[in-house]
C-alpha positions as CSV (number, residue, x, y, z in Angstrom):
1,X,6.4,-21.0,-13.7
2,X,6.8,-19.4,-10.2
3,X,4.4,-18.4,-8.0
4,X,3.5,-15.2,-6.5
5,X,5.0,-15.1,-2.8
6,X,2.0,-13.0,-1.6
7,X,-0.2,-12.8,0.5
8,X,2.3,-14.1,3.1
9,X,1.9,-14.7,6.9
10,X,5.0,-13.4,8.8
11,X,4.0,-13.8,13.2
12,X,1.1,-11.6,12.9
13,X,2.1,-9.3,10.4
14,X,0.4,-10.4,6.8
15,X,2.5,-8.8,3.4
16,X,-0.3,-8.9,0.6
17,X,-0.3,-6.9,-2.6
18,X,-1.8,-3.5,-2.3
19,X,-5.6,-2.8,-3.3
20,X,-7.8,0.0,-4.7
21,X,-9.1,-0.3,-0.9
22,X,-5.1,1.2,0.3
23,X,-5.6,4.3,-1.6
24,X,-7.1,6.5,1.1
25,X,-4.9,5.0,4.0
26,X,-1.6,5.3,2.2
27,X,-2.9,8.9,0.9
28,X,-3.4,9.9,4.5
29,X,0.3,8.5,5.9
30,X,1.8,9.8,2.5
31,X,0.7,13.2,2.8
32,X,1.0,13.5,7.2
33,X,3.6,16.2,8.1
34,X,5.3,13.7,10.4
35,X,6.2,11.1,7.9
36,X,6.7,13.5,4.5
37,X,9.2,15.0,6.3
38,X,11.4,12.8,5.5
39,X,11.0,12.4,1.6
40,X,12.1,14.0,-1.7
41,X,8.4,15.7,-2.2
42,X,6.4,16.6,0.8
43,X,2.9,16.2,-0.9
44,X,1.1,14.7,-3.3
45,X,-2.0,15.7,-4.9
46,X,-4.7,13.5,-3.8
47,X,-6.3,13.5,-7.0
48,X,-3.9,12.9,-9.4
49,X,-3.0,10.2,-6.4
50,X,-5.7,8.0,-7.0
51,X,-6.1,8.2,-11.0
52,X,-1.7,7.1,-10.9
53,X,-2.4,4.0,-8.6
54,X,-5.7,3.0,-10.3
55,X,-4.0,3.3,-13.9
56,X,-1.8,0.3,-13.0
57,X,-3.0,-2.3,-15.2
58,X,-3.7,-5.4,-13.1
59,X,-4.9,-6.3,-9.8
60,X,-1.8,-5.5,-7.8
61,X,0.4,-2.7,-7.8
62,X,3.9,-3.7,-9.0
63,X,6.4,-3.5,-6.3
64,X,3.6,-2.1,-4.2
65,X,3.2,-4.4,-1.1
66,X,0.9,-3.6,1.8
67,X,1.6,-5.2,6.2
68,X,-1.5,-5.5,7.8
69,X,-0.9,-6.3,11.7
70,X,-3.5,-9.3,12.3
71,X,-5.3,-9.6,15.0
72,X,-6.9,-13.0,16.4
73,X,-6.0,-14.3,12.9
74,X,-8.1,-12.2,11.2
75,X,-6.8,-9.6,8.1
């Protein structure tokens, strides 16, 4: 049975599944005029947000990946 390929160290980039803890911070790039500029809907409820990504059964999100840049080989 295969394994899950994450987390995975690329240089100093780190691709992990994505946590209850990257609700906030993708919230706050997801909804920022500068980058939902350039999608289908310009904003998302906040609310209705979080209860979507925490009703994914399981501990990762599927297809949901998060980078993290790592800095003196810490996450």
């Amino acid at each position: 049975m295969p394994t899950s390929p994450w987390p995975t160290r690329v240089g100093t980039l780190l691709l992990r599944d994505a946590r209850a803890d990257d609700i906030e911070p993708l919230l706050a790039v997801r909804n920022d005029p500068s980058v939902n500029r350039f999608m289908l809907r310009t904003h998302v409820d906040p609310e209705t947000f979080r209860q979507e990504w925490l009703a994914v059964p399981g501990e990762g999100i599927p297809f949901c990946r998060t980078v993290t840049l790592c800095v003196s080989g810490g996450e």
